[in-house]
C-alpha positions as CSV (number, residue, x, y, z in Angstrom):
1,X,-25.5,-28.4,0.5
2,X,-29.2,-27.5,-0.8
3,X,-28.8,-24.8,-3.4
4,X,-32.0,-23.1,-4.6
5,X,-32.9,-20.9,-7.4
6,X,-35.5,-18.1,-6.9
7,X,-36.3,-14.9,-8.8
8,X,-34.5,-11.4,-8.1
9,X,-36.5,-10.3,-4.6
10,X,-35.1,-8.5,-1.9
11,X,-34.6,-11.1,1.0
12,X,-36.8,-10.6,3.8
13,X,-33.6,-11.6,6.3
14,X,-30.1,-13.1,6.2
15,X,-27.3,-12.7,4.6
16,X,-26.8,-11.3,0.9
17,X,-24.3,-11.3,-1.7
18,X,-24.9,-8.9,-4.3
19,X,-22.5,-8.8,-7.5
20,X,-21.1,-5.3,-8.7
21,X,-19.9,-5.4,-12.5
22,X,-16.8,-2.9,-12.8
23,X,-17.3,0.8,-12.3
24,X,-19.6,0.1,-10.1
25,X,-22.6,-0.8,-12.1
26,X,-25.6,-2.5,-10.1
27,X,-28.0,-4.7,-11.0
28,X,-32.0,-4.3,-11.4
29,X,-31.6,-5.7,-7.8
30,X,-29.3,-3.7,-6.7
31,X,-30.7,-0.6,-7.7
32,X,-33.7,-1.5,-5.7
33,X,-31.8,-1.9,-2.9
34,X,-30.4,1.5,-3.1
35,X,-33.3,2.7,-3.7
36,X,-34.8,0.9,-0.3
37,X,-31.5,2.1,1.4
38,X,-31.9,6.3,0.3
39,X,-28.9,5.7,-1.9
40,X,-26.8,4.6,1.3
41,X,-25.2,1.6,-0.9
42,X,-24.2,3.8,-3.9
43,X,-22.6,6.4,-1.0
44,X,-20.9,3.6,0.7
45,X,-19.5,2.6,-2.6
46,X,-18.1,5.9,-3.1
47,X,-16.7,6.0,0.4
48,X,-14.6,3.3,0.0
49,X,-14.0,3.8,-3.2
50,X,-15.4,0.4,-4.5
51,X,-15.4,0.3,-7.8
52,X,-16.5,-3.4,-8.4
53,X,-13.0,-4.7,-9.5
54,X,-12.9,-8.3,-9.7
55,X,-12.4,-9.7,-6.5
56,X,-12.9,-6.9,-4.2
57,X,-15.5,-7.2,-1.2
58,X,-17.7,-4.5,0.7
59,X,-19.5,-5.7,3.5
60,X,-21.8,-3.8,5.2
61,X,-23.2,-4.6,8.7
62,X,-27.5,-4.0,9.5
63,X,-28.1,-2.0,6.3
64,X,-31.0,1.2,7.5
65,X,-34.0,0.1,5.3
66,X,-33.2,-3.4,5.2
67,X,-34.4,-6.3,7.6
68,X,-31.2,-7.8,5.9
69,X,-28.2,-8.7,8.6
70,X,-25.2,-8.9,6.4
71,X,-25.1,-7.5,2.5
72,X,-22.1,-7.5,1.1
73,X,-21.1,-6.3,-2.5
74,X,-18.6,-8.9,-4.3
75,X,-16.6,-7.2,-7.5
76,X,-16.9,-8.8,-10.6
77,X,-15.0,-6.9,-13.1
78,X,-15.7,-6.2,-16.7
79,X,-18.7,-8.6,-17.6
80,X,-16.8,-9.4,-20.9
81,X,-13.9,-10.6,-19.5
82,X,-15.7,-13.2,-17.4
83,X,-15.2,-17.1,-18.3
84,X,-16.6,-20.0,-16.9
85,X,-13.8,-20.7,-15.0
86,X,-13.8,-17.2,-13.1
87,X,-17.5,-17.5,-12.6
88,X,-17.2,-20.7,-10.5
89,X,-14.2,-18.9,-8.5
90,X,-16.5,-16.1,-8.0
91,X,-18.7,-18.7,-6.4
92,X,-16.3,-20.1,-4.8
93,X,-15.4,-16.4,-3.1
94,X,-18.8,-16.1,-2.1
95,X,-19.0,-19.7,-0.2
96,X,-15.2,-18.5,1.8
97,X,-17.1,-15.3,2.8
98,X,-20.0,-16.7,4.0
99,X,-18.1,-18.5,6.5
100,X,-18.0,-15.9,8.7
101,X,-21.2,-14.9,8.3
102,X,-23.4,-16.3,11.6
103,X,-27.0,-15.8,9.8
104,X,-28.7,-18.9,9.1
105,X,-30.2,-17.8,5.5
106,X,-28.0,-16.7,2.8
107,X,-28.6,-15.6,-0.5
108,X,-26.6,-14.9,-3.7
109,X,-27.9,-12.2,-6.5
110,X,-26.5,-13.1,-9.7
111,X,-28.2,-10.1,-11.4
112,X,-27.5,-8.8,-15.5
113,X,-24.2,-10.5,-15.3
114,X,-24.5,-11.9,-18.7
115,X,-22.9,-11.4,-21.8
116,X,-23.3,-12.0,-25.8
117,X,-21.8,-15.6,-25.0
118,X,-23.3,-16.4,-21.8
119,X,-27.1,-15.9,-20.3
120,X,-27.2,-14.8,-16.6
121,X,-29.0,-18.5,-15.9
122,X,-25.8,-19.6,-17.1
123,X,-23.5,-17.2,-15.0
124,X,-25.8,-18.0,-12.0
125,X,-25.3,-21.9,-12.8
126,X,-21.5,-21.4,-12.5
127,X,-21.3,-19.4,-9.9
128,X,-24.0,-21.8,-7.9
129,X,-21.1,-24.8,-9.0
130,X,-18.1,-22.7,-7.5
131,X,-20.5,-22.4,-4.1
132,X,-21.1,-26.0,-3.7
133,X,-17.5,-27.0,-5.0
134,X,-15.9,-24.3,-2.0
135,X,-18.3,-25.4,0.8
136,X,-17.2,-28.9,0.3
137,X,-15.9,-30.7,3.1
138,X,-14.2,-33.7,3.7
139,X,-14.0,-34.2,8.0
140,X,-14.5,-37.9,8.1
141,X,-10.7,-38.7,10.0
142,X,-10.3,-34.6,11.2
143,X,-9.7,-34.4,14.9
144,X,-12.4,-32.5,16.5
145,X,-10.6,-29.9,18.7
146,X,-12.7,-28.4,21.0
147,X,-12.3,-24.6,22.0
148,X,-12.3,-22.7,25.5
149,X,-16.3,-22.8,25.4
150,X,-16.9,-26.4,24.4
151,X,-17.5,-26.1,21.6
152,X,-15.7,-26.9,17.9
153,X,-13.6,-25.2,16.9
154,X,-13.8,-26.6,13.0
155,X,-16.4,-24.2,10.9
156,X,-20.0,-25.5,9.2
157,X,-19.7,-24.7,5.8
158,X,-23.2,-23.4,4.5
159,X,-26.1,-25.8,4.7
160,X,-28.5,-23.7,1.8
161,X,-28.3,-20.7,-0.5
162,X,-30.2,-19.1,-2.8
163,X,-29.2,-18.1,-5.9
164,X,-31.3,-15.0,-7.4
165,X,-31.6,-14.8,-10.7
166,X,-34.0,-13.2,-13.3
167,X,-33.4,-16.8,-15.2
168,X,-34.3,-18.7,-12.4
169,X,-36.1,-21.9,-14.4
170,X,-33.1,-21.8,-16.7
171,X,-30.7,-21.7,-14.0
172,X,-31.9,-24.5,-12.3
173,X,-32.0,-26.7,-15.1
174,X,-28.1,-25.3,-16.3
175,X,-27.2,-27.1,-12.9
């Protein structure tokens, strides 16, 4: 798996993860986004009453304003509470997502998830380390079962993602 680190840009296309801190509290990215959208994403928030609880998932489908295929919003909970350990899980949640996700480029906003012990290049290092450690597959002796159309019927886990990250040097060289 290539993982990448890049600054905190809207993607032109693909597939986005966006993290939601508890009570719903976007981002710098994520207010952009909004902001892009006409305030769609805070609305759908409120319509389905997310409230960015740790692991809770919104996903919407061909956001208006947005070349962008699939964004979906992954709860983090209360910033504080967040340990090394959860970050890589949260990682982790974001590589099992993605597997249904059919877009070919897929990016991962780690954005102002830092606290008084922990920068957000190391948050996005973490949660980088849960996306390669979930998306790891061992298939050497699997049978390959082929479905009704040919094809396999055993899922690719993600070739590349992005991480973005306002710390993107530090994140890359966290790890």
């Amino acid at each position: 798996m290539d993982i990448k680190f890049a600054g905190l840009a809207i993607p032109k296309d693909g597939a986005l993860a966006l993290t939601v801190a508890e009570e719903g509290a976007l981002g710098s990215l994520g207010a952009d986004i909004d902001a892009k959208m006409g305030g769609h994403l805070q609305r759908a928030m409120e319509l389905a009453e997310f409230k960015g609880k740790r692991d809770s998932i919104l996903e919407l489908v061909a956001p208006a304003g947005l070349d962008l295929e699939r964004p979906f919003l992954l709860g983090i909970g209360d910033r504080k509470d967040l340990g090394a350990y959860d970050l890589e899980t949260l990682g982790g949640a974001v590589a099992g997502r993605s597997g249904g996700v059919k877009s070919k480029k897929f990016a991962m906003a780690v954005d102002a998830h830092g606290d008084g012990e922990r920068s957000d290049a190391d948050a996005a290092a973490l949660m980088a380390s849960g996306v390669k450690l979930r998306s790891y597959v061992f298939d050497k002796y699997k049978t390959k079962n082929n479905d009704k159309n040919g094809k396999n019927g055993n899922s690719k886990p993600l070739a590349a993602v992005t991480v973005l990250t306002a710390q993107a040097a530090a994140a890359r060289r966290a790890f």
